[in-house]
PyMOL Python script that loads the backbone (N, CA, C, O; Angstrom):
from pymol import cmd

cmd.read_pdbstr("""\
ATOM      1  N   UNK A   1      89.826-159.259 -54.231  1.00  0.00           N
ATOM      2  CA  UNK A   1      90.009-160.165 -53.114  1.00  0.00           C
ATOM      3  C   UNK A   1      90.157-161.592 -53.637  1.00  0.00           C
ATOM      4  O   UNK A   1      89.438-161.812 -54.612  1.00  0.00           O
ATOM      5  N   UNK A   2      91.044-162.794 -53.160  1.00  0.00           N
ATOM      6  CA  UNK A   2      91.233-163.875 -53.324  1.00  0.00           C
ATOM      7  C   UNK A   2      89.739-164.686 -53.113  1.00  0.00           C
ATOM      8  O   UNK A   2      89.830-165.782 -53.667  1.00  0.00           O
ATOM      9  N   UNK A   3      88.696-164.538 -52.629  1.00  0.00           N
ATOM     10  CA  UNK A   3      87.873-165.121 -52.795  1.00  0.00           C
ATOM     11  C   UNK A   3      87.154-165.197 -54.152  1.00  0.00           C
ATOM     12  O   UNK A   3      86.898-166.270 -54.698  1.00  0.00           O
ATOM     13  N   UNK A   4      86.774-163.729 -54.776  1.00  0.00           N
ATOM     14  CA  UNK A   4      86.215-163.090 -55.736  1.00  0.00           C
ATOM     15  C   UNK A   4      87.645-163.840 -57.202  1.00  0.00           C
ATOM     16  O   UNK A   4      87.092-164.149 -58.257  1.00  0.00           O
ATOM     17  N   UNK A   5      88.472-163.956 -57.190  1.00  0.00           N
ATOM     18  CA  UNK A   5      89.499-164.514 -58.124  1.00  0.00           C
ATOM     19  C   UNK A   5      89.188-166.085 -58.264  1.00  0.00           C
ATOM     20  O   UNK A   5      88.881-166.547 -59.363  1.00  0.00           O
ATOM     21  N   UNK A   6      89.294-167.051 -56.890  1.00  0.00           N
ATOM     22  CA  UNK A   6      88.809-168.409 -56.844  1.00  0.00           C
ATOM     23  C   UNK A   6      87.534-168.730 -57.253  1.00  0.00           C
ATOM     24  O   UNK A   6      87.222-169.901 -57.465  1.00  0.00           O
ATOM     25  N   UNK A   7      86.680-167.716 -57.399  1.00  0.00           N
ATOM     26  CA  UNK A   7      85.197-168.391 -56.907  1.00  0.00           C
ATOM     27  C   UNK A   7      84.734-167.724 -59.142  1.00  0.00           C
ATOM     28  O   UNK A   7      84.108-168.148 -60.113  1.00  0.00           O
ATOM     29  N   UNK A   8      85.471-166.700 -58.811  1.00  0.00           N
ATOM     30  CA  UNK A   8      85.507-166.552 -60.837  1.00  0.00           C
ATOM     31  C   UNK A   8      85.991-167.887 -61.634  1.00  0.00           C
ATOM     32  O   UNK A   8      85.421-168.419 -62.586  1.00  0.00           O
ATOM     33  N   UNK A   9      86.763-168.142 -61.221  1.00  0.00           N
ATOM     34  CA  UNK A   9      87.417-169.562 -61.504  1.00  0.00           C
ATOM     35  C   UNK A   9      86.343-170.662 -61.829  1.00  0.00           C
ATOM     36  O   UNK A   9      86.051-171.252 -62.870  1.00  0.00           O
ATOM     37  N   UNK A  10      85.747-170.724 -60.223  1.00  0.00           N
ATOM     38  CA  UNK A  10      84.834-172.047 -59.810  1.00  0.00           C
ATOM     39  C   UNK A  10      83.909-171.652 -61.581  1.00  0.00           C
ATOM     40  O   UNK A  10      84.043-172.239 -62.654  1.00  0.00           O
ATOM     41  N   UNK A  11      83.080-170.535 -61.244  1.00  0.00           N
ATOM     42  CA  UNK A  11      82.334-170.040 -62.437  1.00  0.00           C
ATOM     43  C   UNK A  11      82.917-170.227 -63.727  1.00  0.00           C
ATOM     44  O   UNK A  11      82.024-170.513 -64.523  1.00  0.00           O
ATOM     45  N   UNK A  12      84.024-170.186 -64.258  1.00  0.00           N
ATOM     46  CA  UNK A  12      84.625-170.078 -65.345  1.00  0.00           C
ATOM     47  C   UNK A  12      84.574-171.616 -66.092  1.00  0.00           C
ATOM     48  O   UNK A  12      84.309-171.821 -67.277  1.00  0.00           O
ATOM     49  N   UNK A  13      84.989-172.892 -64.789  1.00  0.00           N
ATOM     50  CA  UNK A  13      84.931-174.051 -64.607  1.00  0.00           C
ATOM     51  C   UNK A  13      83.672-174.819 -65.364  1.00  0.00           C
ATOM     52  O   UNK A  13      83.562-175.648 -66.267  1.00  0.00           O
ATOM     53  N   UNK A  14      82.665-173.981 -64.376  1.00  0.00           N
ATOM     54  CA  UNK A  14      81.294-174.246 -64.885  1.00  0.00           C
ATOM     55  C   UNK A  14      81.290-174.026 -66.175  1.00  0.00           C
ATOM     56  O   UNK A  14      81.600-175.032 -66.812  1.00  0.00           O
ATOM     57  N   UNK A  15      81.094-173.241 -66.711  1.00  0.00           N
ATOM     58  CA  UNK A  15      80.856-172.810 -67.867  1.00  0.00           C
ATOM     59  C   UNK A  15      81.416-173.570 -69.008  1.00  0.00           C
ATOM     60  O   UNK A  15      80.794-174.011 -69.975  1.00  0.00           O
ATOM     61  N   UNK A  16      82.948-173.677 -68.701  1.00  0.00           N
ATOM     62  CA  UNK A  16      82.992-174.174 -69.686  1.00  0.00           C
ATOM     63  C   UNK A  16      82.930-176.102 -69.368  1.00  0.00           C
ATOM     64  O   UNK A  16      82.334-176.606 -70.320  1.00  0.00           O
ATOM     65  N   UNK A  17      83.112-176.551 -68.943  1.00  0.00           N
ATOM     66  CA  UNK A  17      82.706-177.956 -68.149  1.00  0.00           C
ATOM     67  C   UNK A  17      81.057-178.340 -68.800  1.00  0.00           C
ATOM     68  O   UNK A  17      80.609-179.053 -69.697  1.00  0.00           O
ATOM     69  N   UNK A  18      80.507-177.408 -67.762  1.00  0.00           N
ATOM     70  CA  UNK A  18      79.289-177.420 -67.406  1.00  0.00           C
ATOM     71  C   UNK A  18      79.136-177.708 -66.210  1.00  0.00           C
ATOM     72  O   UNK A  18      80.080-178.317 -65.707  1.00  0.00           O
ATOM     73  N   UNK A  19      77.943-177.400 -65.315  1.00  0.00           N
ATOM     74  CA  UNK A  19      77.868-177.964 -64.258  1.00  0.00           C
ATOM     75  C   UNK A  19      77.678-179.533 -63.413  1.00  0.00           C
ATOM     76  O   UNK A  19      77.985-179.804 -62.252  1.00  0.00           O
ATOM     77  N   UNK A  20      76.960-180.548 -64.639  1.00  0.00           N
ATOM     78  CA  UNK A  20      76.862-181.576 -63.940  1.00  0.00           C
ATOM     79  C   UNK A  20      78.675-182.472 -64.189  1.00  0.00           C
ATOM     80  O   UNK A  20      79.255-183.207 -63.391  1.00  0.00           O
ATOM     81  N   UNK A  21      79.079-182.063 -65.434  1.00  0.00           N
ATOM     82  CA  UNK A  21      80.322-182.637 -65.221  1.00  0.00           C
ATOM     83  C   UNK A  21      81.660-182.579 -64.418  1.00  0.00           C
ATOM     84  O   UNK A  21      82.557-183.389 -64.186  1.00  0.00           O
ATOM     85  N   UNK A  22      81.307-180.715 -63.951  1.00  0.00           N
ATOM     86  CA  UNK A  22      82.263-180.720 -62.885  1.00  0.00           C
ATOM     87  C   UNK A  22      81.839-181.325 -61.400  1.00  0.00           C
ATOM     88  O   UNK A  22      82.541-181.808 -60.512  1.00  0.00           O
ATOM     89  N   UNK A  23      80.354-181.097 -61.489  1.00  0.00           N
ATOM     90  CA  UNK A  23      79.793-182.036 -60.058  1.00  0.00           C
ATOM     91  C   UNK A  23      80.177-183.623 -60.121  1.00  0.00           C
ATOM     92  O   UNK A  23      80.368-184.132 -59.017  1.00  0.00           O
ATOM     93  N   UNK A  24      80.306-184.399 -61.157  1.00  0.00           N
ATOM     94  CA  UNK A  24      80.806-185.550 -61.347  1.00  0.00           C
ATOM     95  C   UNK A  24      82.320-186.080 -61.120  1.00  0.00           C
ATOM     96  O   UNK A  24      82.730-187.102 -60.570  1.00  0.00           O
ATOM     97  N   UNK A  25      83.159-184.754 -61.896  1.00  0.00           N
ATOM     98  CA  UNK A  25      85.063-185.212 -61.478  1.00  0.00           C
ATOM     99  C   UNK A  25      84.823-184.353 -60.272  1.00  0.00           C
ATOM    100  O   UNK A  25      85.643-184.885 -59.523  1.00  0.00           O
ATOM    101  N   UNK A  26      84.082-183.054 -59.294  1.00  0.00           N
ATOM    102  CA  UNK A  26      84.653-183.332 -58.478  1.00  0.00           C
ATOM    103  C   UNK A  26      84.342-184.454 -57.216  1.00  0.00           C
ATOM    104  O   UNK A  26      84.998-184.690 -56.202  1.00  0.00           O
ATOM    105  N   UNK A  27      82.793-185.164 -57.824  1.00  0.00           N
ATOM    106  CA  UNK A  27      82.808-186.421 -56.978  1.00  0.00           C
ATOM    107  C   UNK A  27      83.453-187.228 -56.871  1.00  0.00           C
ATOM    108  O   UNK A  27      83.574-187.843 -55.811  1.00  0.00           O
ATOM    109  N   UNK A  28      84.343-187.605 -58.372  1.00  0.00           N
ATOM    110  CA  UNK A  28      85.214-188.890 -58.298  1.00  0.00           C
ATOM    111  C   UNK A  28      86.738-188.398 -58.023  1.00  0.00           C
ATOM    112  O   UNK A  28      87.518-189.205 -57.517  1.00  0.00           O
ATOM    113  N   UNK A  29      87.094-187.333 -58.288  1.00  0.00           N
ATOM    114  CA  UNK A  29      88.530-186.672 -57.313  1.00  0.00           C
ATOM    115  C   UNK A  29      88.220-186.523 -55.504  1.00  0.00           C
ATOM    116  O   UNK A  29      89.201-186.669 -54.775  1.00  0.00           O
ATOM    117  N   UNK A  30      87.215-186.313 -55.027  1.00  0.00           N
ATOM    118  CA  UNK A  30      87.076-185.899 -53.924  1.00  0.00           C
ATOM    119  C   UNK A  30      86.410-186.733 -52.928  1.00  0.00           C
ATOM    120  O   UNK A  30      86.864-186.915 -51.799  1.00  0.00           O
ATOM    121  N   UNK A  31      84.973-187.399 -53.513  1.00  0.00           N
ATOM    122  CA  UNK A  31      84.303-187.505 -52.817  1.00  0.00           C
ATOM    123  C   UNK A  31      83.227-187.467 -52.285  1.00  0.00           C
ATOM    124  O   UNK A  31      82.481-188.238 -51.683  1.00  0.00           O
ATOM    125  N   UNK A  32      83.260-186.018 -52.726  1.00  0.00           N
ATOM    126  CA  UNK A  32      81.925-185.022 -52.207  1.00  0.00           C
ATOM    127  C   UNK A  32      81.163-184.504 -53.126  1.00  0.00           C
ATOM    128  O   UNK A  32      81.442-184.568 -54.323  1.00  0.00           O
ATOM    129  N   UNK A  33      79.833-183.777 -52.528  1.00  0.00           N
ATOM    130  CA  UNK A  33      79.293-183.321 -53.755  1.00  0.00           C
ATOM    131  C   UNK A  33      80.323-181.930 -54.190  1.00  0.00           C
ATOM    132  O   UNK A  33      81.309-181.399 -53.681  1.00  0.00           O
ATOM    133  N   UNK A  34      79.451-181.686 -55.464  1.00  0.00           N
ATOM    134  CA  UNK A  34      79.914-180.126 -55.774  1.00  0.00           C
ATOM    135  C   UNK A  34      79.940-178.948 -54.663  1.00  0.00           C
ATOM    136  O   UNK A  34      80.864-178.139 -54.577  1.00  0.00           O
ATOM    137  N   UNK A  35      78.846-178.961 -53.861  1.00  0.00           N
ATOM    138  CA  UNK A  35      77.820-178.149 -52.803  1.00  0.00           C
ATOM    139  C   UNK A  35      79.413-178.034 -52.110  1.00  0.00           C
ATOM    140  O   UNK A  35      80.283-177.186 -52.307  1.00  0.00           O
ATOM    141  N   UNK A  36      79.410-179.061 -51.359  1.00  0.00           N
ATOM    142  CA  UNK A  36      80.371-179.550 -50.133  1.00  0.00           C
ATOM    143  C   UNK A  36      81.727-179.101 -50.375  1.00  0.00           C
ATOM    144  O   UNK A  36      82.414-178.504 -49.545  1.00  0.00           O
ATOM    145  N   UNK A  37      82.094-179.425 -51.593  1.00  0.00           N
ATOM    146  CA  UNK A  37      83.378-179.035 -52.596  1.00  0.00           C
ATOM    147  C   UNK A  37      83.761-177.500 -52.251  1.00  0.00           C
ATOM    148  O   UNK A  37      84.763-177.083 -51.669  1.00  0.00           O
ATOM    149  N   UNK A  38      82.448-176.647 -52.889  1.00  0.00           N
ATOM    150  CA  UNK A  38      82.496-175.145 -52.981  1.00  0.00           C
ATOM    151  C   UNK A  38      82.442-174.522 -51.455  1.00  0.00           C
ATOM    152  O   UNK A  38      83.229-173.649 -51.089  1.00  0.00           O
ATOM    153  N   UNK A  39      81.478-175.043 -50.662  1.00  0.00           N
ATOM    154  CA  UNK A  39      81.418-174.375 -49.288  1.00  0.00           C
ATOM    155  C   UNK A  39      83.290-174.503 -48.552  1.00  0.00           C
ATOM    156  O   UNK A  39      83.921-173.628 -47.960  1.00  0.00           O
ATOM    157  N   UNK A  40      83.733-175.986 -48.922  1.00  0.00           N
ATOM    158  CA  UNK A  40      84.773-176.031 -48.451  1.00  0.00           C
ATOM    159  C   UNK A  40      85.935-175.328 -48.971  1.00  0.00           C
ATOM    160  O   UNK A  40      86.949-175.171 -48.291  1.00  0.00           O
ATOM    161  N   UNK A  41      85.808-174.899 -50.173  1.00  0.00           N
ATOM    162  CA  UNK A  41      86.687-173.850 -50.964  1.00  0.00           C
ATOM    163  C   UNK A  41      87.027-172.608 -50.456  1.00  0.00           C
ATOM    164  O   UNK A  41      88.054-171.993 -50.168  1.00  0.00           O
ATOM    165  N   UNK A  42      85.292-172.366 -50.432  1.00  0.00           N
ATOM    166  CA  UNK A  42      84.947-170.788 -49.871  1.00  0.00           C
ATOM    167  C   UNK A  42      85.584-170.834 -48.201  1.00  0.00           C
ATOM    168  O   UNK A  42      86.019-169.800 -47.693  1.00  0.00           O
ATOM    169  N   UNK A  43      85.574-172.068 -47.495  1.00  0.00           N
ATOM    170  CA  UNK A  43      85.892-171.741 -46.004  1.00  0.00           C
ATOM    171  C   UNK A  43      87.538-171.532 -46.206  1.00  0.00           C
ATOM    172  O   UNK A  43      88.230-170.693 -45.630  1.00  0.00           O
ATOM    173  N   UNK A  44      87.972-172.517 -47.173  1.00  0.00           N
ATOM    174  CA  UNK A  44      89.579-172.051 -47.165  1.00  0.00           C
ATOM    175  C   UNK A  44      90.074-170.688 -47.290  1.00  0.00           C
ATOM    176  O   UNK A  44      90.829-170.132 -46.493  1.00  0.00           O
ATOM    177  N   UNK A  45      89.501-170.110 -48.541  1.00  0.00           N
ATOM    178  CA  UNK A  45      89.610-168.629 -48.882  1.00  0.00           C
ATOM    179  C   UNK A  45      89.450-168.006 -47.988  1.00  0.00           C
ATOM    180  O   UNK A  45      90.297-167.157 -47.709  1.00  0.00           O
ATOM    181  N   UNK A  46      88.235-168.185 -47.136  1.00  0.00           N
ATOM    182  CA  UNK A  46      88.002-167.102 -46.034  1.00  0.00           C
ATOM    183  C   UNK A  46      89.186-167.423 -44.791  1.00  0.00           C
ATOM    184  O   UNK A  46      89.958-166.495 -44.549  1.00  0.00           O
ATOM    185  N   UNK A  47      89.332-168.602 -44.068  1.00  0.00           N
ATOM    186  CA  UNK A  47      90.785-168.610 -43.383  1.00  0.00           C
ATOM    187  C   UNK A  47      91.708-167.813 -43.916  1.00  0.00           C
ATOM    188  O   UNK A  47      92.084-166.846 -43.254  1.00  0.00           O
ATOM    189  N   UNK A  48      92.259-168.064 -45.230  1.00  0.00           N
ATOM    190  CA  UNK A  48      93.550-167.367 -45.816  1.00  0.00           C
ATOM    191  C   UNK A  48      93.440-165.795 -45.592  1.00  0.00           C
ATOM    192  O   UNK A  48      94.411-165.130 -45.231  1.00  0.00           O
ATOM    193  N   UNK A  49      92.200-165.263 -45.832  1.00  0.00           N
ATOM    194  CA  UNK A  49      92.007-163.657 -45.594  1.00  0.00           C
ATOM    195  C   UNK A  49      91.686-163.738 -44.318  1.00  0.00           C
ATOM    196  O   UNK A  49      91.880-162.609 -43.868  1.00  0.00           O
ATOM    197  N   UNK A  50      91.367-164.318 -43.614  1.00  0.00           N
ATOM    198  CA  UNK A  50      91.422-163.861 -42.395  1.00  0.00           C
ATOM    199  C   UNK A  50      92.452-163.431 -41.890  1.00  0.00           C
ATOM    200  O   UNK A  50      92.683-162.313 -41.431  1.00  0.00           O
ATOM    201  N   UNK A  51      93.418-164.775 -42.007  1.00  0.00           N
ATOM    202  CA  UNK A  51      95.047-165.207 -41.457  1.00  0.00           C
ATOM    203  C   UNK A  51      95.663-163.448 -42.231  1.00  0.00           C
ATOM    204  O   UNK A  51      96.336-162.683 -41.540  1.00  0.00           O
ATOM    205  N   UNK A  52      95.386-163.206 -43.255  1.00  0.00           N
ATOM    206  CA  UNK A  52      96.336-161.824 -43.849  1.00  0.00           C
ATOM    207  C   UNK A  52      95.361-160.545 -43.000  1.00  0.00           C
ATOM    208  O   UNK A  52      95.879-159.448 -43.205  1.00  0.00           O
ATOM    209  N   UNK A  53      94.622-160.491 -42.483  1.00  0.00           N
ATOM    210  CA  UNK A  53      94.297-159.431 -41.956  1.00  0.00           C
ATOM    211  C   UNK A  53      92.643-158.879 -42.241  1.00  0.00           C
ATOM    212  O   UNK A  53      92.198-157.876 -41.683  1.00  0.00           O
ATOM    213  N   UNK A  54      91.800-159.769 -43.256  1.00  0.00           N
ATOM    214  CA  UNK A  54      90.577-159.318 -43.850  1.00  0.00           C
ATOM    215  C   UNK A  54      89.952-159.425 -42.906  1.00  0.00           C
ATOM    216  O   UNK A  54      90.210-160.187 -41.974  1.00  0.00           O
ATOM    217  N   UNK A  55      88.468-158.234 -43.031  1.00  0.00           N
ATOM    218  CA  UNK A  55      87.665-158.178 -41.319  1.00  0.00           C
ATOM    219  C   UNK A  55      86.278-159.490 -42.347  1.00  0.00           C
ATOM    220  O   UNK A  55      86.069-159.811 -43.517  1.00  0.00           O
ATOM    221  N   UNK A  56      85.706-159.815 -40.993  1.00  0.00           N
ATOM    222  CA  UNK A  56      84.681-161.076 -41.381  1.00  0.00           C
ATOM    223  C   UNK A  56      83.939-160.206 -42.407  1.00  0.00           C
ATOM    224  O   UNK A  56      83.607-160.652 -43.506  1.00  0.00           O
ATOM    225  N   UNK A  57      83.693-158.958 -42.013  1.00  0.00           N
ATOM    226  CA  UNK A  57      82.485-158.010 -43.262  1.00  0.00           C
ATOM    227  C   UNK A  57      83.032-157.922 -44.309  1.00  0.00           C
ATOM    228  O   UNK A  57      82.230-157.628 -45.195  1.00  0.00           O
ATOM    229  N   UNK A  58      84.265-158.062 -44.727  1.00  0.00           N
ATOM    230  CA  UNK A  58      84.952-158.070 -45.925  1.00  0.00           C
ATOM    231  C   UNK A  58      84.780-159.271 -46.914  1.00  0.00           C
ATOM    232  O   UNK A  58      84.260-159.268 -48.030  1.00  0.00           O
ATOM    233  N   UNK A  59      85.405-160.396 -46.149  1.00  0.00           N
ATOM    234  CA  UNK A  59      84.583-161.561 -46.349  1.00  0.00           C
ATOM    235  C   UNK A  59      83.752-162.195 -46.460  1.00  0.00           C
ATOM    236  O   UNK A  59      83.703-162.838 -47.508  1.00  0.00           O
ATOM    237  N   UNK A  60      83.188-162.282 -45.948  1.00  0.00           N
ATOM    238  CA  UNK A  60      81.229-162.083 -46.249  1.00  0.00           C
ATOM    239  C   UNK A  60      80.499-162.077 -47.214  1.00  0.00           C
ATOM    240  O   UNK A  60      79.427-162.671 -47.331  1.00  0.00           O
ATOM    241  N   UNK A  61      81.186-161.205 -48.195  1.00  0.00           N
ATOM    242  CA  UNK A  61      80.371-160.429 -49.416  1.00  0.00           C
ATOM    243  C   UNK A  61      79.676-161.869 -50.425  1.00  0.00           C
ATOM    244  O   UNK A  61      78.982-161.532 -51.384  1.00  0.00           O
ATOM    245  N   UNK A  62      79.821-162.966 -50.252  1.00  0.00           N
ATOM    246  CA  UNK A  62      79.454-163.630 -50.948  1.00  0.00           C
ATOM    247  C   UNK A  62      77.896-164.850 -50.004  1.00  0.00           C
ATOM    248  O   UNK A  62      77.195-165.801 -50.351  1.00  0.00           O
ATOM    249  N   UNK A  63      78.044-164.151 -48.972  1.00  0.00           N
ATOM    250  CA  UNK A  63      76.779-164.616 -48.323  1.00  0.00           C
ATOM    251  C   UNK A  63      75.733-163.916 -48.327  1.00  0.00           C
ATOM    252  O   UNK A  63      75.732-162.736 -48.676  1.00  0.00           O
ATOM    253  N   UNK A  64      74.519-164.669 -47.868  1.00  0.00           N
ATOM    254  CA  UNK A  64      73.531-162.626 -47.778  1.00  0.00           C
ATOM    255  C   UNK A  64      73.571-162.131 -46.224  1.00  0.00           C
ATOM    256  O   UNK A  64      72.717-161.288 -45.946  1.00  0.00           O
ATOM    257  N   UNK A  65      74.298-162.469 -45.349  1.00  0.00           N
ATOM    258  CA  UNK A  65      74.802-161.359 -44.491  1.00  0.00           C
ATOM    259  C   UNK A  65      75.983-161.600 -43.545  1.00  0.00           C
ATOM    260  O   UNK A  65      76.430-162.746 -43.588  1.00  0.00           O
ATOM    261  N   UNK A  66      76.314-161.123 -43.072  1.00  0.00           N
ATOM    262  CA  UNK A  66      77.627-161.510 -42.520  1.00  0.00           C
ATOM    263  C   UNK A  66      77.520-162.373 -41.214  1.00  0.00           C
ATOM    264  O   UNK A  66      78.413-163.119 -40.812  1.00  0.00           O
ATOM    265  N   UNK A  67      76.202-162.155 -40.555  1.00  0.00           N
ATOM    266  CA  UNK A  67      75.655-163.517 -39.559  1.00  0.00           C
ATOM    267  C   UNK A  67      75.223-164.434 -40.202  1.00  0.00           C
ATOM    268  O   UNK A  67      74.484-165.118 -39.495  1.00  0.00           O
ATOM    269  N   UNK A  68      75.340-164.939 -41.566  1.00  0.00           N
ATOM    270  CA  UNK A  68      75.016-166.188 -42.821  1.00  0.00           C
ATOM    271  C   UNK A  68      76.346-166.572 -42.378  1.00  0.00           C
ATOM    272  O   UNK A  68      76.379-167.552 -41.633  1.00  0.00           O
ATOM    273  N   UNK A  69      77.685-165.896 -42.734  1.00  0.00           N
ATOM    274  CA  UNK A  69      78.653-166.556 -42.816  1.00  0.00           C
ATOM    275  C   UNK A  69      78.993-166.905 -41.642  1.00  0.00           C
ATOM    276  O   UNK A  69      79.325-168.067 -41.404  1.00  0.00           O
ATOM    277  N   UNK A  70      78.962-165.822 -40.581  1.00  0.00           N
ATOM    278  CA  UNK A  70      79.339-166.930 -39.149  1.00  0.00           C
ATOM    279  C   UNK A  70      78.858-167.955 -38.646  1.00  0.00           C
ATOM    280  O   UNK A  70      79.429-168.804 -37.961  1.00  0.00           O
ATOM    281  N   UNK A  71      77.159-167.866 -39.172  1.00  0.00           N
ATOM    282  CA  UNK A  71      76.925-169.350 -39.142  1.00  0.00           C
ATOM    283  C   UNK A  71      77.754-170.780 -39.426  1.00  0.00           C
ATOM    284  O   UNK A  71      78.209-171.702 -38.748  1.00  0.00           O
ATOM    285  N   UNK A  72      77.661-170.337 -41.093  1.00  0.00           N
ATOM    286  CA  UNK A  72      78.782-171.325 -41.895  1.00  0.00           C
ATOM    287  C   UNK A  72      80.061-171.372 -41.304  1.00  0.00           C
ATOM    288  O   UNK A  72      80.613-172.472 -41.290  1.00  0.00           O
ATOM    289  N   UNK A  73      80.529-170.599 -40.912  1.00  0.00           N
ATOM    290  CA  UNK A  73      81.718-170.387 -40.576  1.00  0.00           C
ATOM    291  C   UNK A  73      81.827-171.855 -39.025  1.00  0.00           C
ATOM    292  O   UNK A  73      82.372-172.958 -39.080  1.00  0.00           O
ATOM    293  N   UNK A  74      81.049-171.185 -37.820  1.00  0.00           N
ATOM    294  CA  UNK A  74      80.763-171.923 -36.737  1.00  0.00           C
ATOM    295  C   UNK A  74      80.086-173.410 -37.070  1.00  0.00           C
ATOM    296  O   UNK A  74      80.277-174.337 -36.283  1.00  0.00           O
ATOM    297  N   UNK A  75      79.384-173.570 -38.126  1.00  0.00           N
ATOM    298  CA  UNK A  75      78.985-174.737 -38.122  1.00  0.00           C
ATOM    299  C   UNK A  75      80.423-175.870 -38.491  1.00  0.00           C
ATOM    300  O   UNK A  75      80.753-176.792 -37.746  1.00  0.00           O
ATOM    301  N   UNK A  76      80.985-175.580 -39.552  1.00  0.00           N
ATOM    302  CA  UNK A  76      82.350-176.130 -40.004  1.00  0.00           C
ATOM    303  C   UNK A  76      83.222-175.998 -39.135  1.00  0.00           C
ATOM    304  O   UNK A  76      84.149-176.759 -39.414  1.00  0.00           O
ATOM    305  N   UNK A  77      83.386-175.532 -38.383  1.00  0.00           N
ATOM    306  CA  UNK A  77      84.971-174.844 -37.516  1.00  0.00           C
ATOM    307  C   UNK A  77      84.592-175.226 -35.856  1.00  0.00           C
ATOM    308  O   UNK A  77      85.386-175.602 -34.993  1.00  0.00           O
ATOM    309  N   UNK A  78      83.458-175.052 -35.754  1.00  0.00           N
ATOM    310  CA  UNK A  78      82.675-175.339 -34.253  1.00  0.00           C
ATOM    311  C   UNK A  78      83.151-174.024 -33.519  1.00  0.00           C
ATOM    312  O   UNK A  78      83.303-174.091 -32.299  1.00  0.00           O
ATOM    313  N   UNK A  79      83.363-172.997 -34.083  1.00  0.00           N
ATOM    314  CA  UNK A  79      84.132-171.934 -33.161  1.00  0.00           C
ATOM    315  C   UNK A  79      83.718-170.295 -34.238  1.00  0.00           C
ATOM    316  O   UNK A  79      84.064-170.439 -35.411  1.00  0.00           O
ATOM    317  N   UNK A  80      83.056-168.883 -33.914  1.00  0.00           N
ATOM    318  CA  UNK A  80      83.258-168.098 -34.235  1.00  0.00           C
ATOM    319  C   UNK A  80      84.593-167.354 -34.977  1.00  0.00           C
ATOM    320  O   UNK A  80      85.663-167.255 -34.375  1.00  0.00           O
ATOM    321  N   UNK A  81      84.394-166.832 -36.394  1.00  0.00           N
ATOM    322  CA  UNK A  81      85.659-166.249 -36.729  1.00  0.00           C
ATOM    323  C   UNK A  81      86.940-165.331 -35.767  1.00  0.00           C
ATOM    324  O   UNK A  81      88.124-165.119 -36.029  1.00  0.00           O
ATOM    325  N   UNK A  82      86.248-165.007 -34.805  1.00  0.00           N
ATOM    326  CA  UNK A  82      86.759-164.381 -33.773  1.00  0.00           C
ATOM    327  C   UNK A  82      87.617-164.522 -33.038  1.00  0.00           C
ATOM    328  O   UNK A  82      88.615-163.859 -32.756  1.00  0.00           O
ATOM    329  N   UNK A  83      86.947-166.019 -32.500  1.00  0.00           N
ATOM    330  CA  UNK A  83      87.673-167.163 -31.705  1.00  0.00           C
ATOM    331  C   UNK A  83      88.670-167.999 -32.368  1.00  0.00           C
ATOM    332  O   UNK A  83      89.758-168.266 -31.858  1.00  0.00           O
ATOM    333  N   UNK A  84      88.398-168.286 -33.171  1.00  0.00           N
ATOM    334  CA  UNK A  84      89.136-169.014 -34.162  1.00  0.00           C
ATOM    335  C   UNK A  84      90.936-168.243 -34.161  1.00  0.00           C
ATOM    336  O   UNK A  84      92.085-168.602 -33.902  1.00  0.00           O
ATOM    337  N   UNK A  85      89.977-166.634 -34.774  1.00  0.00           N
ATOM    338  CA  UNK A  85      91.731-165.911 -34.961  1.00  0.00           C
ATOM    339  C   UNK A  85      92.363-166.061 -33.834  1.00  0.00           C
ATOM    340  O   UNK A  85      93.517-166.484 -33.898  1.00  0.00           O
ATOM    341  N   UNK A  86      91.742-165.737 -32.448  1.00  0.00           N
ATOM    342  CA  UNK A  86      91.954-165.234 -31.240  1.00  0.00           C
ATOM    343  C   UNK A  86      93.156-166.299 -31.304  1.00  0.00           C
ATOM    344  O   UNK A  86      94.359-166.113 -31.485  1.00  0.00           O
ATOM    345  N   UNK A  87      92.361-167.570 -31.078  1.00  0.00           N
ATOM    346  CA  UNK A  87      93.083-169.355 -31.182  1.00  0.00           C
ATOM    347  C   UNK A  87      94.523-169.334 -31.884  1.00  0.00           C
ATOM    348  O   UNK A  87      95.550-169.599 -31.258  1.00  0.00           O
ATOM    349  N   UNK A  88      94.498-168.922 -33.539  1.00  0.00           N
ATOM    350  CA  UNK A  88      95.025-168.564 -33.742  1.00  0.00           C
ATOM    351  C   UNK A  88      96.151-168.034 -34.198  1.00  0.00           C
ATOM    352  O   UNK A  88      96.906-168.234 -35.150  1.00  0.00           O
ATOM    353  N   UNK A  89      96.056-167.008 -32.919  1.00  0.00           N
ATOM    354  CA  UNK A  89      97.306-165.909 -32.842  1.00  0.00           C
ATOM    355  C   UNK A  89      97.791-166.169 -31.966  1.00  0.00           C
ATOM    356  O   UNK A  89      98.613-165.270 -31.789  1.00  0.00           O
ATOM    357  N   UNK A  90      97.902-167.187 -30.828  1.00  0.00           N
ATOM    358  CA  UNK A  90      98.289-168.221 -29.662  1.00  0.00           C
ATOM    359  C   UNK A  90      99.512-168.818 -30.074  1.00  0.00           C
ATOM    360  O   UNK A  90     100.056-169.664 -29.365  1.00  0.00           O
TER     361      UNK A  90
END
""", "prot")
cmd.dss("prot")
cmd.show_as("cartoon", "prot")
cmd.util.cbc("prot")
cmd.orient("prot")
């Protein structure tokens, strides 16, 4: 899954970076913290699989449950994955 490919990446980044230096360029490219950076990564990925057809439980797999991510999901978006597609497909 495209999340699991990006988020190997993010990890790969780390590693070889390290973590406080990628928390540093991506403060001074972005803005934000690292935290903010990654949640906003992860929300893109999850739109993109949504938009191709992935169910929210598919997606998910990187939260500890799939009402974790609709949280996240609704807190950022102000709207359930549901609603969102429903929106949409309008």
């Amino acid at each position: 899954m495209a999340r699991d490919h990006y988020m190997q990446q993010v990890e790969l980044l780390v590693r070889t970076l390290g973590e406080n230096s990628l928390a540093r360029l991506v403060q001074q490219e972005t803005g934000w913290t690292f935290g903010r950076w990654r949640r906003e990564l992860q929300l893109i990925i999850a739109l993109r699989s949504l938009a191709a057809g992935a169910t929210v439980q598919k997606i998910s797999g990187g939260y500890e449950s799939v009402s974790a991510f609709i949280t996240m999901f609704k807190k950022a978006l102000g709207t359930s994955p549901a609603k969102y597609l429903k929106n949409f497909d309008q």
